[in-house]
C-alpha positions in Angstrom: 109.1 98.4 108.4 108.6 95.4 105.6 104.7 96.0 104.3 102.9 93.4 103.0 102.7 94.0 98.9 99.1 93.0 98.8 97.9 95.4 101.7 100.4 97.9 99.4 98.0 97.7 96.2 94.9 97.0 98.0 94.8 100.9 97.9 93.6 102.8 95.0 95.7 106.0 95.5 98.7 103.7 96.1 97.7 101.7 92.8 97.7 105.0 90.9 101.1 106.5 92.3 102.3 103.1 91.1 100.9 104.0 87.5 102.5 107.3 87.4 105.5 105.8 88.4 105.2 103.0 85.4 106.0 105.9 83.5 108.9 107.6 85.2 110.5 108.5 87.5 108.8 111.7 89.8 109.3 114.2 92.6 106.9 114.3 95.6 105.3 117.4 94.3 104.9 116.3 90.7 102.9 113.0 92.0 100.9 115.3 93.7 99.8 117.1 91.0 98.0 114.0 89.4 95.6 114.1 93.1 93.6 116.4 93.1 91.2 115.7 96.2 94.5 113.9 97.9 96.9 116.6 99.7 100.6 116.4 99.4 100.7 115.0 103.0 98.1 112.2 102.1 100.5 111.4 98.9 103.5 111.4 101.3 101.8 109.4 103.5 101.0 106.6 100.9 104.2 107.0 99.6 106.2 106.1 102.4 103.6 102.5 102.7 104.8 101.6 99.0 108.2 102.6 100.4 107.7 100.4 103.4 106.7 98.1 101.2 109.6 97.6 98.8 107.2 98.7 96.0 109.1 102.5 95.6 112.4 103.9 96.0 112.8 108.0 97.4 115.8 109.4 96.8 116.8 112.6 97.5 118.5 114.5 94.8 119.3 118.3 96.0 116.2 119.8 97.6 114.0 117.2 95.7 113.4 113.7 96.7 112.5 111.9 93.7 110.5 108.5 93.7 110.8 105.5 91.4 109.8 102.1 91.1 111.0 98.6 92.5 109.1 95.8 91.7 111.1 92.9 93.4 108.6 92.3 96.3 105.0 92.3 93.4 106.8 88.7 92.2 104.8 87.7 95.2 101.8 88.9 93.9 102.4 88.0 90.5 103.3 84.5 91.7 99.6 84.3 93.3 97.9 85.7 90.0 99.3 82.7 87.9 97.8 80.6 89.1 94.2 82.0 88.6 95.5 83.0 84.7 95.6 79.1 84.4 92.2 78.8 86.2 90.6 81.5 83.5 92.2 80.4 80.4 90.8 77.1 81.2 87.3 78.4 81.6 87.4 80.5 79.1 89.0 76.9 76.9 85.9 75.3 78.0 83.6 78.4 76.7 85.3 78.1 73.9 84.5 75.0 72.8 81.1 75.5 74.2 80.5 78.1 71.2 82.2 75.9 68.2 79.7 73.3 69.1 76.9 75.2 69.6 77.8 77.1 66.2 78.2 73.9 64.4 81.8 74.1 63.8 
């Protein structure tokens, strides 16, 4: 199933597990560890959305499956975020003149 990245880090567990991941790579159970009002199933759970979503890789390594990150499909996202960067640096241009001529400068 192909997720939609957005709906992936509309989540604030998922957001986190994506953190962690930032990092390094992790087992199941050491991403669990960081939750502790999440259970292993709810990690699991949101885990296989990122999955589904191209956002993580599980691999299984012996007994262990071991998650990492792949952040091909968040060019989407990034793609959409540019263009409000241009739309902030702009205001924030504009405030910036604003206080030079208020200040006299």
């Amino acid at each position: 199933m192909n997720r939609d990245p957005f709906a992936a880090i509309a989540d604030p567990t998922r957001r986190a597990i994506i953190d962690l991941l930032a990092q390094q790579e992790l087992n199941i159970n050491q991403i669990s560890d960081h939750f502790n009002t999440v259970s292993r199933q709810a990690v699991t759970k949101q885990l296989k959305y990122l999955e589904d979503s191209g956002l993580v890789n599980i691999e299984k390594n012996g007994r262990e499956k071991y998650c990492y990150l792949a952040l091909d499909n968040l060019e989407e996202v990034n793609n959409w975020l540019k263009q409000y960067e241009k739309f902030w640096n702009k205001k924030l241009d504009k405030l910036g003149d604003y206080l030079k001529k208020k200040n006299g400068r």
